[in-house]
C-alpha positions, -999 to 999 in steps of 0.1 A, spaced: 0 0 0 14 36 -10 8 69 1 -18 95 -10 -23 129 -2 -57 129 -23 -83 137 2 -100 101 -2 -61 90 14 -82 77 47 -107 53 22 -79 39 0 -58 12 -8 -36 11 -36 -17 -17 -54 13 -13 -80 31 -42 -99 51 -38 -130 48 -63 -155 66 -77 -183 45 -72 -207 34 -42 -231 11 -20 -223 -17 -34 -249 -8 -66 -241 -20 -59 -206 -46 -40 -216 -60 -70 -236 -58 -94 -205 -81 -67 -188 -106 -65 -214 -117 -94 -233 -134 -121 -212 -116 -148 -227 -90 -139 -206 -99 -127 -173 -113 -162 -157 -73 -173 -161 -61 -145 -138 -88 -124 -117 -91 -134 -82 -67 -147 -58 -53 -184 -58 -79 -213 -57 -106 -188 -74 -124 -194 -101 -149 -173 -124 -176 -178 -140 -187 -149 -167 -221 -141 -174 -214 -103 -190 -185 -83 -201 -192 -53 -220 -163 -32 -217 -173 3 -230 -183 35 -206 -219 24 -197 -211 -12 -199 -208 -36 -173 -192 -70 -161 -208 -97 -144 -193 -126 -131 -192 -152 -103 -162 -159 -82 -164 -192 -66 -138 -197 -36 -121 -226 -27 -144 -233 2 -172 -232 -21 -185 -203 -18 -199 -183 -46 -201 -145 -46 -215 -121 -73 -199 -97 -86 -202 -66 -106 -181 -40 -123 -200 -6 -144 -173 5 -164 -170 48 -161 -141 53 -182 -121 37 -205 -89 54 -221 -67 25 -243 -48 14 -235 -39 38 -202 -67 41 -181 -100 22 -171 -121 35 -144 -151 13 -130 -171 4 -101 -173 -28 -85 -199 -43 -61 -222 -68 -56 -243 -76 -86 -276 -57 -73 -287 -23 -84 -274 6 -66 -251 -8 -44 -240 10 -11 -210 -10 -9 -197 -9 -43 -162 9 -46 -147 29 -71 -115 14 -91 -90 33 -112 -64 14 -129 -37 28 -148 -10 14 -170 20 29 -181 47 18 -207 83 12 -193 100 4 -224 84 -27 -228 72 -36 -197 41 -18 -179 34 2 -146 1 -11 -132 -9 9 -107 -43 2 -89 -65 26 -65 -98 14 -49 -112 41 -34 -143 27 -6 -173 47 5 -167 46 42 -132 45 63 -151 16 80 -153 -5 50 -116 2 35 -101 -7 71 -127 -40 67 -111 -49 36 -76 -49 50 -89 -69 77 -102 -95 54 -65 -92 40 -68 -73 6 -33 -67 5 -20 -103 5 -49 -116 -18 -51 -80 -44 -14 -93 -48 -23 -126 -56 -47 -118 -81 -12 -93 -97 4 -127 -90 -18 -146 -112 -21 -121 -142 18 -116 -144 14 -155 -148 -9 -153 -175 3 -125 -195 38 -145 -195 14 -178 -212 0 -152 -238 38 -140 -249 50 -175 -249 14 -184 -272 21 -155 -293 62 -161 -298 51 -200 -309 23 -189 -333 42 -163 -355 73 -183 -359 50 -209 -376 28 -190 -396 30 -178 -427 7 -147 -433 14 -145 -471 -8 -175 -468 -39 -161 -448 -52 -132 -474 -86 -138 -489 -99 -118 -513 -136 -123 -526 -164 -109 -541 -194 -125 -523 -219 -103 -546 -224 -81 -576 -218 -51 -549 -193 -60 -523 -154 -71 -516 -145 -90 -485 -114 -94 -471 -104 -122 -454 -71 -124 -429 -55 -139 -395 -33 -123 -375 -9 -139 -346 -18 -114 -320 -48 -102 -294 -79 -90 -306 -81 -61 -290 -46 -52 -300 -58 -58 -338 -86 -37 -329 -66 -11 -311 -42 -4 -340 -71 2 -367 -80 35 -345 -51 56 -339 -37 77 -365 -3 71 -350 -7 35 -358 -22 38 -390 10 53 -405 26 25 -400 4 4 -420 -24 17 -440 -17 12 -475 11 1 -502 43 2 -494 55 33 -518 26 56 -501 32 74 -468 6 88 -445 9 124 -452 -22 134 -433 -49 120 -407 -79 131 -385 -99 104 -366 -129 109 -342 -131 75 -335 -167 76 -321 -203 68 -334 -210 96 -352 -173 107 -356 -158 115 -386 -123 109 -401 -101 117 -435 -66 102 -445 -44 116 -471 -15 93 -486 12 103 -507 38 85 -532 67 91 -542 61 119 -566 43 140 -545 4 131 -559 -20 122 -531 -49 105 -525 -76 113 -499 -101 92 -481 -128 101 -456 -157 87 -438 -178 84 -404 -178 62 -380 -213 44 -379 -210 18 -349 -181 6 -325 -183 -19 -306 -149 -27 -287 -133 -52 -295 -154 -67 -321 -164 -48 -348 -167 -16 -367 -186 2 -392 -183 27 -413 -185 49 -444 -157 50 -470 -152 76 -499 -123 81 -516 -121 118 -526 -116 115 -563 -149 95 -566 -171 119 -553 -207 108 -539 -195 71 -546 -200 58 -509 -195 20 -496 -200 8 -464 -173 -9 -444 -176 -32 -416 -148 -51 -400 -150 -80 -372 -127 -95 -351 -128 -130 -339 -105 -150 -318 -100 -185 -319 -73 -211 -313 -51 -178 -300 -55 -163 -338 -70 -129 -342 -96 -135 -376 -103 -101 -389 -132 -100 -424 -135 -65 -439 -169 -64 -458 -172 -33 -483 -208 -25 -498 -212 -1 -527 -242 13 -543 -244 1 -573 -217 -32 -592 -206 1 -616 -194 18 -585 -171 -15 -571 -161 -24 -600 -152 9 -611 -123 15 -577 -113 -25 -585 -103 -12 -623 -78 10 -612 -57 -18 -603 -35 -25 -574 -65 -32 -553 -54 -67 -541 -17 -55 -540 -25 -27 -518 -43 -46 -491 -22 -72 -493 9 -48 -486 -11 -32 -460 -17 -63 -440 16 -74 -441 27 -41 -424 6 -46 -399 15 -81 -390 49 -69 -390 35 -31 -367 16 -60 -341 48 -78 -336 69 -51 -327 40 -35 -299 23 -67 -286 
């Protein structure tokens, strides 16, 4: 427990472990409930999930059954999420409007590969923090750290295996399912919600979008229902090419939709929707584009370098998610 001049100091315990791991891989072990009955809870726990929708407004709902045999309901109502730094929730039992339920903030922060986990619980009363460390939340918050510094070392070891076997020249699919739409087919040896993470950041999208010859010479993204965003690319003599959109749904880590235009088509609009699914520790990502009319598709797949492009795209990114996961 640490020190805190915050005026809550008297109703707060904090925990702090560093990690090896990055930041999103940590991140991931936090967010997706494939992963969270490995490591949440302390030793001879288990968990049971029956709800994990981690997006402000969302919630968590889960079981953890203790080695005695007792069961005890929990639930988390996510506040704020900031990937992959900052998730800020409240956790009680899984009734509505619970007097007991504390407020959590955990924070993560890179150490040149490794993370900073740092987190405060903040409790209603003094009476119920000093209850807590009764119970011993010290020893068994610790055990829980314990547990998902075991875990995240699995997932690295899973991951290292995976690439060095897998080709991803191989994985690319490219179809045309009807007269109006592309889909795009390809697996990638990392989380999902990394995969996820780096289609939503301009920073990380200069890495990857597009052909190898263009550069990302501009990007705005306000990635949120509703939000709108525009990407610029260059070549190598100087002509661009602009794309822009809005963001129509996002639902973290699974999917997302939205428009596509590409500035020297004007009015010719398609619909984009990308989901992620994880399987057999392979991220499965299918892009789905759908234009108004077969004269508009086919009209962006005759100028050629379609495939190349999205092939050289995806191979930067497999080569972006092994460098950050």
């Amino acid at each position: 427990m640490h020190a805190t001049n915050s005026a809550t100091a008297d109703r707060e315990v904090i925990l702090s472990r560093t990690l090896d791991a990055p930041r999103t891989l940590v991140w991931h072990a936090w967010t997706d409930p494939a992963h969270l009955p490995h490591w949440w809870g302390p030793r001879g726990f288990t968990l049971t999930m029956h709800e994990m929708d981690v997006r402000p407004g969302g919630r968590a709902r889960f079981i953890l059954h203790g080695p005695d045999g007792t069961d005890y309901d929990n639930r988390i109502d996510y506040l704020e999420l900031t990937p992959p730094e900052r998730i800020v929730y409240r956790h009680g039992y899984d009734i509505d409007d619970d007097p007991t339920a504390f407020l959590v903030i955990v924070t993560f922060t890179d150490r040149a590969g490794a993370t900073d986990l740092t987190m405060r619980t903040v409790f209603p009363t003094v009476e119920q923090r000093d209850a807590t460390l009764a119970f011993g939340a010290i020893e068994l918050g610790n055990q829980t750290l314990d547990r998902l510094a075991e875990r995240l070392a699995a997932l690295r070891e899973a991951m290292d295996h995976r690439s060095n076997r897998i080709d991803p020249r191989d994985t690319l699919r490219f179809t045309l399912p009807s007269d109006t739409e592309i889909e795009i087919q390809r697996a990638f040896a990392a989380p999902r919600t990394l995969v996820f993470e780096v289609h939503t950041r301009c920073e990380h999208l200069a890495h990857w979008l597009g052909p190898r010859q263009l550069t990302l010479a501009f990007c705005e993204m306000d990635f949120r229902p509703g939000g709108h965003y525009r990407y610029v690319q260059r070549d190598t003599d100087g002509a661009e090419y602009a794309f822009r959109g809005e963001f129509r749904e996002i639902v973290s880590p699974v999917r997302i939709v939205q428009t596509f235009e590409y500035e020297a088509m004007p009015g010719v609009v398609s619909i984009e929707t990308m989901t992620l699914e994880e399987r057999n520790g392979l991220t499965y990502l299918t892009a789905r584009s759908v234009y108004p009319s077969r004269e508009a598709r086919d009209a962006l797949l005759a100028n050629g370098g379609m495939e190349h492009g999205i092939r050289d795209s995806y191979e930067r990114l497999d080569a972006l998610l092994g460098t950050i996961r």
